[in-house]
Steps between C-alpha positions, in 0.01 A plus 500: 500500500577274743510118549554261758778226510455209756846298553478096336820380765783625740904460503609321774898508480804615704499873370321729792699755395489762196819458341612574155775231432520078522177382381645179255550264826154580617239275534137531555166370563238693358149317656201574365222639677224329599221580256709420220421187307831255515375454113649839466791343484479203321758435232737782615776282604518407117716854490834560618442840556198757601448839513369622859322851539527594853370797737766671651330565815775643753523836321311748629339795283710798576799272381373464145704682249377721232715696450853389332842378689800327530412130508608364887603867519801418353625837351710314284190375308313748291147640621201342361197435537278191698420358133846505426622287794378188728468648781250471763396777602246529185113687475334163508757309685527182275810298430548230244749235480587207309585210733599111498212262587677249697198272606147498572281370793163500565427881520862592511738644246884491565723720301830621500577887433205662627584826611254587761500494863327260717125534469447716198190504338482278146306650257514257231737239350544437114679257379794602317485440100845530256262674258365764746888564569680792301546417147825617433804711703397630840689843498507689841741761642873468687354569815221265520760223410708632824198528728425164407843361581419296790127516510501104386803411736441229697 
């Protein structure tokens, strides 16, 4: 089966670059694309937060992974698999994040903490709900806590 996924908007920000660390000083623009009603959006800035489902477009195809590894090819991190990490390099190259909506105007979004590069692809944006969030503990490994260390570093 398969489907096609048109993008709704596109990051503008200072990131041209794929890197894995820094993302919480980061501010973006994420402008919607043409055909999309500005009604879309109505309402939205009513949330402090929202959920944005992105394409990440830069990664070519031989570079997906499949099979499992060390995430950032950090040895000291245990293999696993794509579902078991963030990373980008995954079979239908979509990312999610959970960002700060800053402002709104006209057909523009400003966050903060959108980690994607300059001109990536939005697929959609949800705004972000306490009861959609994890009822109860989060529990995750030692080494995604220390892979994480300075993702949100500003």
């Amino acid at each position: 089966m398969q489907f096609i996924i048109s993008p709704i908007a596109f990051v503008s920000n200072s990131r041209i670059d794929i890197e894995d660390d820094q993302w919480g000083s980061i501010i973006s623009i994420i402008e919607l694309e043409e055909n999309i009603n500005i009604a879309a959006i109505k309402g939205i800035n009513e949330f402090s937060h929202l959920e944005i489902i992105f394409y990440f477009n830069k990664v070519s195809d031989d570079k997906i992974q499949y099979e499992a590894r060390h995430p950032r090819n950090n040895t000291e991190y245990p293999e696993v698999g794509i579902f078991a990490q963030r990373g980008k390099n995954r079979p239908n190259k979509l990312g999610a994040t959970i960002v700060e909506l800053l402002e709104v105007k006209d057909n523009q979004i400003i966050v903060k903490g959108l980690d994607a590069i300059d001109g990536t692809p939005i697929i959609d944006i949800k705004p972000v709900m306490k009861e959609f969030l994890p009822n109860g503990e989060v529990r995750q490994p030692t080494w995604a806590v220390s892979l994480m260390e300075r993702y949100w570093e500003e």
